[in-house]
N, C-alpha and C positions, 0 to 999 in steps of 0.2 A: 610613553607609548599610548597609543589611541586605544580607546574599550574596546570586549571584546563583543564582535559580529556574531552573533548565535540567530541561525534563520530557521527558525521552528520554535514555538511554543511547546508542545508536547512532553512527554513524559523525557527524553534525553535531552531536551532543550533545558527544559525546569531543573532538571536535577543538576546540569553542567552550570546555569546561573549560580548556582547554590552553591555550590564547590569555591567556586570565582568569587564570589559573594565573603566564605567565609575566609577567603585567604584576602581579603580586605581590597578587590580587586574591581573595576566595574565592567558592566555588558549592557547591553543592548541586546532585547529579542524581541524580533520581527515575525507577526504571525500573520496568516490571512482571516483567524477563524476573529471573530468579535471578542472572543475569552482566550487566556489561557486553558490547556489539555489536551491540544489534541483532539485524535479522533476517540482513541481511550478512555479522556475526562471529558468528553465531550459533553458541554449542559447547555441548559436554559439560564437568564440570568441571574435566577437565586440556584446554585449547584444544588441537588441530590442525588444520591448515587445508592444505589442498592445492595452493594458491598463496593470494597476497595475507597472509598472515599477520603481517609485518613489522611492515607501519603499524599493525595491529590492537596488536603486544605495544609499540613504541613508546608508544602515545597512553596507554594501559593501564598503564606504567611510571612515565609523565610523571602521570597523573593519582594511580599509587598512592601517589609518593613526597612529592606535595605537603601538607602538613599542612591547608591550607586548601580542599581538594575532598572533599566529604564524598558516599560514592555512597552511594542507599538504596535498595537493589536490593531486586526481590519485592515491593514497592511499589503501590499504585495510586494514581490523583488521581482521586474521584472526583465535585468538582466546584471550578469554579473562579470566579474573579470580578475585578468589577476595576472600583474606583474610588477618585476624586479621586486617584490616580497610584500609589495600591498595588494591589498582584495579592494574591490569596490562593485558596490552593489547599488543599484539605482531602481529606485519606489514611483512605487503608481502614484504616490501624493507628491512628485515631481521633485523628489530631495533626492541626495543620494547621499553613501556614507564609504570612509575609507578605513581600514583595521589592516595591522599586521598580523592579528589572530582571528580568525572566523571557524564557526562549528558550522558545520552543515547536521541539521537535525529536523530532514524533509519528509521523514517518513515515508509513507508507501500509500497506493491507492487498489483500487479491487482489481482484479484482473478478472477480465471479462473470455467468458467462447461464445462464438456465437450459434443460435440454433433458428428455426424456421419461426418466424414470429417475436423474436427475442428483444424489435425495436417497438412494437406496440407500444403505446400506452397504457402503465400497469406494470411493466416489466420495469425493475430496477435491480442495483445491485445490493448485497447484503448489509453491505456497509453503508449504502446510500439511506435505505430504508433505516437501517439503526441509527444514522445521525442525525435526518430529518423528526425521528421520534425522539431524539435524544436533545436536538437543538430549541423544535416546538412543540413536540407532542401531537405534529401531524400521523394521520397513520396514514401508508399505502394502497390499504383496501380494507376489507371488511374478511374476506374468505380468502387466505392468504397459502400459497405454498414456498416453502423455505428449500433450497437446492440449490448442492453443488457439491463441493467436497472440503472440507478439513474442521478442526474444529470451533471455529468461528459460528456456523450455522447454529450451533445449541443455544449460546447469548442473543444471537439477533433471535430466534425461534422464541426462546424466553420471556425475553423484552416486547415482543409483539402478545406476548401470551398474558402478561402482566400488565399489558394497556390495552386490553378487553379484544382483539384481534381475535378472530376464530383462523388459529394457524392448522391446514388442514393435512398437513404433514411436513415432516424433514425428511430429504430425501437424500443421502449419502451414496457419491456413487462408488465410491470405495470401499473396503472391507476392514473392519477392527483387528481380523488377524493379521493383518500385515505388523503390527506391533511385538508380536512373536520374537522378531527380529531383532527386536532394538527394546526389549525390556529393563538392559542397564542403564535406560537412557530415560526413564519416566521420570517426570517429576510430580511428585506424590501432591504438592500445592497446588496441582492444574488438576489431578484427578477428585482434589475437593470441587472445586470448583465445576468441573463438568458432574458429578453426583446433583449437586444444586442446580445446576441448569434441567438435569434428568428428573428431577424429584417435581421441578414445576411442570414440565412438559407432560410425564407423568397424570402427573393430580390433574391436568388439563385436557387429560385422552388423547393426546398430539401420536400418531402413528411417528415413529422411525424405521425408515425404509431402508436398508443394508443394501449397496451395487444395485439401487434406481437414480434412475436422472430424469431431467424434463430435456425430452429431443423435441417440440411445436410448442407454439402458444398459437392459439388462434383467435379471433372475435372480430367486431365491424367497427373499426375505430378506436378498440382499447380490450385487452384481455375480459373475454370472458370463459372459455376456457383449456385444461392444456392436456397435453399429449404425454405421457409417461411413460416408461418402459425398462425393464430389468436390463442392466447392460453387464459385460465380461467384464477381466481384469482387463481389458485392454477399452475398455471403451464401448462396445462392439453391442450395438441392440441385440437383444435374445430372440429369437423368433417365437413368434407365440404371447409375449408378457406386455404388448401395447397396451396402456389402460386409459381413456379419455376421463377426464373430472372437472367438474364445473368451479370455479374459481374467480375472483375480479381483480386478481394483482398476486405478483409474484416478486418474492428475492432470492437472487441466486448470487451466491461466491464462487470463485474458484482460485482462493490466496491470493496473495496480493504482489504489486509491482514496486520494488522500491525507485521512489520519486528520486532522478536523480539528473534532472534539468538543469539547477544551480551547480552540483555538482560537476557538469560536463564543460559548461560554462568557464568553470574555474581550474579547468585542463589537469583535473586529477585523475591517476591511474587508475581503472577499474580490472575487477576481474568477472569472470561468468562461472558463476556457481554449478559444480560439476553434479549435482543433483538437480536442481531446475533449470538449470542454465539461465537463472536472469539474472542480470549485470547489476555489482554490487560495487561501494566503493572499498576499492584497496587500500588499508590502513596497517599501522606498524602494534605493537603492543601498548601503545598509549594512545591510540585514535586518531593517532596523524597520518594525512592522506602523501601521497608523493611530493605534495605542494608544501615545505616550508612554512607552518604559521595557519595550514587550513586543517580543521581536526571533524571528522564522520563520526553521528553516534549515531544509533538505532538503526531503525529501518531501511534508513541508506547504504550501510553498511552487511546486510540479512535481514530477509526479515525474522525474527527471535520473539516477538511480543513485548509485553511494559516492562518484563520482571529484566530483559537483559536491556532495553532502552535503558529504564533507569541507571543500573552497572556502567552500560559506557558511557551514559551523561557525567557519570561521576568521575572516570577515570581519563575522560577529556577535560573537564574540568578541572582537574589536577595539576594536570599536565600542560594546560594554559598557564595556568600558576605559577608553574615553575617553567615556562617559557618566557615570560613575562618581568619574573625575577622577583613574583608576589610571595613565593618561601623557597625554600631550600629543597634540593633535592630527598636530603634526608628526613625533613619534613612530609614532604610527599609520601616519601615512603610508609609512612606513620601512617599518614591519611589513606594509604590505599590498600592495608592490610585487608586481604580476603578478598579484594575484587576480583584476580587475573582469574583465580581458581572459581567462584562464582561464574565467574563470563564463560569459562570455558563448559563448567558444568551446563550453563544454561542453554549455549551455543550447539550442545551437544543433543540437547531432546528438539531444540529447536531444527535441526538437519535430520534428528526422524524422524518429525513431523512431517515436513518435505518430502521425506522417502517414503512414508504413510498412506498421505495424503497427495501422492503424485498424479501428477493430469497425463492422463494415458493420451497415446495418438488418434485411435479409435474414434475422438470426438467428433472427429471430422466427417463422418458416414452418416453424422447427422442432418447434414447441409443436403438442398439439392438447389441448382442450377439460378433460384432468386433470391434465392438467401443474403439479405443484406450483411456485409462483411466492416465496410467500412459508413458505417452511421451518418457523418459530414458530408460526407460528396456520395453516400446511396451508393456504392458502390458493389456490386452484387458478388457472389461466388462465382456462378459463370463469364463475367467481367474480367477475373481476376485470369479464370483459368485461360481464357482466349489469349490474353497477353503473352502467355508464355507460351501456349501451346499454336498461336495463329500468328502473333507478332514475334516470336523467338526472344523472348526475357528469357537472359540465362543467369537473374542474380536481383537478388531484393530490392535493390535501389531502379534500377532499370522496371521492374514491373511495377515500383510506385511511380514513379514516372509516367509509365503510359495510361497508370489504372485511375491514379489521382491518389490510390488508398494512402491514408494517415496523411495528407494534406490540408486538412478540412480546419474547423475552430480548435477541436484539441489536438492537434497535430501530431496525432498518432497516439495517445495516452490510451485510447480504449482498443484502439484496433492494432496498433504495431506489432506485438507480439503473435497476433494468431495467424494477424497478415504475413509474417515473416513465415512463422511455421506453414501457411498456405503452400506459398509459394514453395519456399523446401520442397515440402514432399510431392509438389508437381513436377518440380524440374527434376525432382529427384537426389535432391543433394542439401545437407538440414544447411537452414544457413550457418554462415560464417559467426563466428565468437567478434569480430569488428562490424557485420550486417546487425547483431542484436547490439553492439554497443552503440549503433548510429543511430538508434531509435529513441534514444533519449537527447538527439542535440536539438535543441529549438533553442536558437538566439533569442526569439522575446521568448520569456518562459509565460509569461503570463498579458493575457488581453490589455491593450491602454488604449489612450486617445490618440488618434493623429497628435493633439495638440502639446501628448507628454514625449512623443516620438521625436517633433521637431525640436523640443526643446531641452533634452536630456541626448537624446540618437548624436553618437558621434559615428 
C-alpha cells in the first residue's frame, strides 16, 4: 500500500506522522508554510518559542530522524479527488500523488466581520499580524489596537507587546461572565497560560476593554485612526460610549474558519456546528471521515486549539496503522490508552469557548451602505442589499451571483460567511446548513499557472 497523504504540517499533521512513524509505517506531509508547525509553531528559520516549544522540537525530531516521513514543505495541493478508494491530490510543483490513506490536517483560518474602514491599509487580522511577526519579525504598526472576541487576542496582544509594539488596547467584545455557564468545562492549563499573557499585558499598561469593539477605521490611504464603542450582549452600539483614538494599524479576530477546501474536494460528509454553525468535517471515533481511507484531525474537524489537534493527530495516526495493517488492533489499543477521554474532555471547554466567545448578530448595525463586504470584487453592503431587495435574490447562491461576492482571488475565504449571514438576515431567513456547506467548494483550492492547469487540469 502507498504512504500515507497527510496534507498539513501543523500540530495534528506532526503528531499523526509520528504515530505512523512509530508503527514502522511511512507518510508524506504536504505543507504550504516553508517549515513545519503550523500557525501554532509558526517560526522564523532558527525556531524560538516563548513557551510550548518542547513538543514542537520533539515531534520535529521524531519526524526528522525517520527515513520513511518525507515533508514537502512550500508546497500546495491544489486540487484533490477521490475514488473507488484512492485519494489523489495534485501540487503546484506539477506532481501529483496517489494513497489509499490520506489525513486532512488543514486547519483553520481567521474569520473576519466586516466594519466601516476594516479594508484600509493597517487593518489586518489577528492571526495575520501574529504570523507575520512570528514568520519575520515584521510588526504591523507602531500604535497598535487588538480586537475582537475570544481568547486568542491575549497571545497576539502579548507577542506584539514583547516585540516592542505600543499595543494600545484589547478590546473584548464579549463578557468573561458568560463562563458562569460552563465552569465544568475550564481547563486549568489554558487558565495558566492566559495569567501569563495578563501578567505581560499588565506590566505593559495594555488596557482591557470588556463588551468594546472597533465599529470605523478611518485615514487617507492607510489607518490612522479608529472608532470604538461599548457594544450589548448582542452586538448593539451603546449609545453614548463612541470613543475616537489615534492609532496606525490594527488586529482584530473573530475565531476562526476551519479550512476545509481539500476536504470538500474529497466528498466527505460534513456537519454544521450547532453552536457556531461553521462546517466541520464529520468523523467517526478514530478520525475517519465518511470517505474510507480519508482521516480529519484538528481544526477541520473544530476548531479545539494544539492541546486537542495534537489528541486527534494521534489517534488518526493510529488508526492509519491499523488500517494499513502496520499493528494490530490490540496494539492500538495499547497506543491509545487516554485519548478518547482526553478528546472528549478537550472538545468539551473547547464548545464553551464558542458559547463564550459567540459572534452575536448585532454586528451587522455596524455597516452602513459602503461598507466594503466582499474585499476581491469591492463589493459594497448596499450592493449586496439591492440584489435581494431590487433584484429578488431569495437564497445565497443566487445573491452571489448577481453581487460577484466570494468570487474574487480567495473565493469566498474572507467574505463567504458573513456574506451568507448578510444575506440571511435580509431576506430574512439564516441561510441553509447546505448554503454554508457550499462555501467551502472551490475546485482549485489554491492559485497556479495557466501552465500547471494545462498540464495536470483533467
Amino acid at each position: 500500500m502507498s504512504r500515507t497523504i497527510i496534507v498539513g504540517g501543523g500540530p495534528s499533521g506532526m503528531s499523526a506522522a509520528v504515530e505512523i512513524a512509530r508503527a514502522g509505517g511511512d507518510a508524506i506531509i504536504i505543507d504550504s508554510n516553508p517549515r513545519l508547525g503550523g500557525q501554532y509553531w509558526r517560526h522564523a528559520p532558527v525556531a524560538k518559542f516563548s513557551h510550548d516549544g518542547e513538543r514542537f522540537f520533539a515531534l520535529q525530531e521524531e519526524i526528522n530522524r525517520h527515513p520513511g516521513i518525507e515533508v514537502r514543505a512550500g508546497t500546495q495541493v491544489w486540487r484533490a479527488s477521490y475514488q473507488e478508494g484512492v485519494a489523489t491530490v495534485w501540487l503546484n510543483d506539477g506532481t501529483s500523488l496517489t494513497s489509499e490513506t490520506l489525513l486532512v490536517a488543514t486547519g483553520a483560518y481567521d474569520r473576519s466581520l466586516p466594519f466601516p474602514g476594516w479594508d484600509l491599509p493597517g487593518s489586518m487580522t489577528a492571526g495575520g499580524a501574529q504570523a507575520i511577526l512570528k514568520a519575520s519579525g515584521a510588526l504591523l504598526g507602531r500604535a497598535v489596537f487588538v480586537a475582537g472576541t475570544g481568547p486568542f487576542l491575549l497571545p497576539v496582544a502579548a507577542s506584539l507587546v514583547e516585540a516592542g509594539v505600543k499595543v494600545l488596547g484589547v478590546l473584548e467584545a464579549n463578557r468573561v461572565n458568560g463562563w458562569v455557564n460552563h465552569l465544568g468545562a475550564i481547563d486549568l492549563r489554558k487558565m495558566k497560560d492566559a495569567a501569563r499573557y495578563f501578567k505581560i499585558l499588565s506590566a505593559a499598561k495594555v488596557p482591557i476593554r470588556m463588551g468594546y469593539a472597533i465599529i470605523e477605521a478611518r485615514g487617507d490611504g492607510r489607518i490612522e485612526e479608529v472608532v470604538i464603542a461599548k457594544v450589548d450582549r448582542n452586538f448593539t452600539v451603546k449609545p453614548g460610549t463612541v470613543e475616537v483614538h489615534k492609532c496606525d494599524a490594527i488586529a482584530t479576530g473573530w475565531g476562526f474558519t476551519p479550512d476545509l477546501t481539500i476536504a470538500h474536494s474529497l466528498g466527505v460528509s460534513t456537519d454544521v456546528h450547532p453552536i457556531d454553525r461553521s462546517v466541520v468535517v464529520h468523523v467517526d471515533a478514530f478520525q475517519e471521515s465518511s470517505q474510507h481511507g480519508i482521516f480529519a484531525a484538528g481544526e477541520s474537524t473544530g476548531v479545539g486549539g494544539v492541546d486537542l489537534a495534537l489528541t486527534e493527530g494521534r489517534v488518526a495516526g493510529i488508526a492509519i496503522a491499523v488500517q494499513r495493517g502496520l499493528i494490530s488492533t490490540v496494539e492500538a489499543k495499547n497506543r491509545s490508552v487516554g485519548l478518547a477521554s482526553e478528546r472528549t474532555k478537550i472538545r468539551k471547554f473547547a464548545d464553551a469557548l464558542l458559547s463564550v466567545y459567540k459572534i452575536r448578530e448585532g454586528w451587522r448595525s455596524w455597516l452602513n451602505p459602503e461598507t466594503i463586504l466582499c474585499r476581491c470584487e469591492e463589493v459594497t453592503f448596499k450592493q449586496v442589499r439591492n440584489v435581494v431587495h431590487d433584484l429578488g435574490a431569495s437564497d445565497v447562491r443566487t445573491a452571489k451571483l448577481l453581487s460577484r461576492c466570494g468570487m474574487g482571488m480567495c473565493q469566498g475565504r474572507v467574505c463567504g460567511r458573513m456574506v451568507a449571514d448578510v444575506i440571511g438576515a435580509e431576506i430574512g431567513t439564516p441561510a441553509t446548513d447546505d448554503e454554508l456547506r457550499g462555501i467551502h467548494n472551490r475546485p482549485i483550492a489554491n492559485p497556479i499557472s495557466l501552465q500547471t492547469l494545462a498540464d495536470q487540469g483533467q
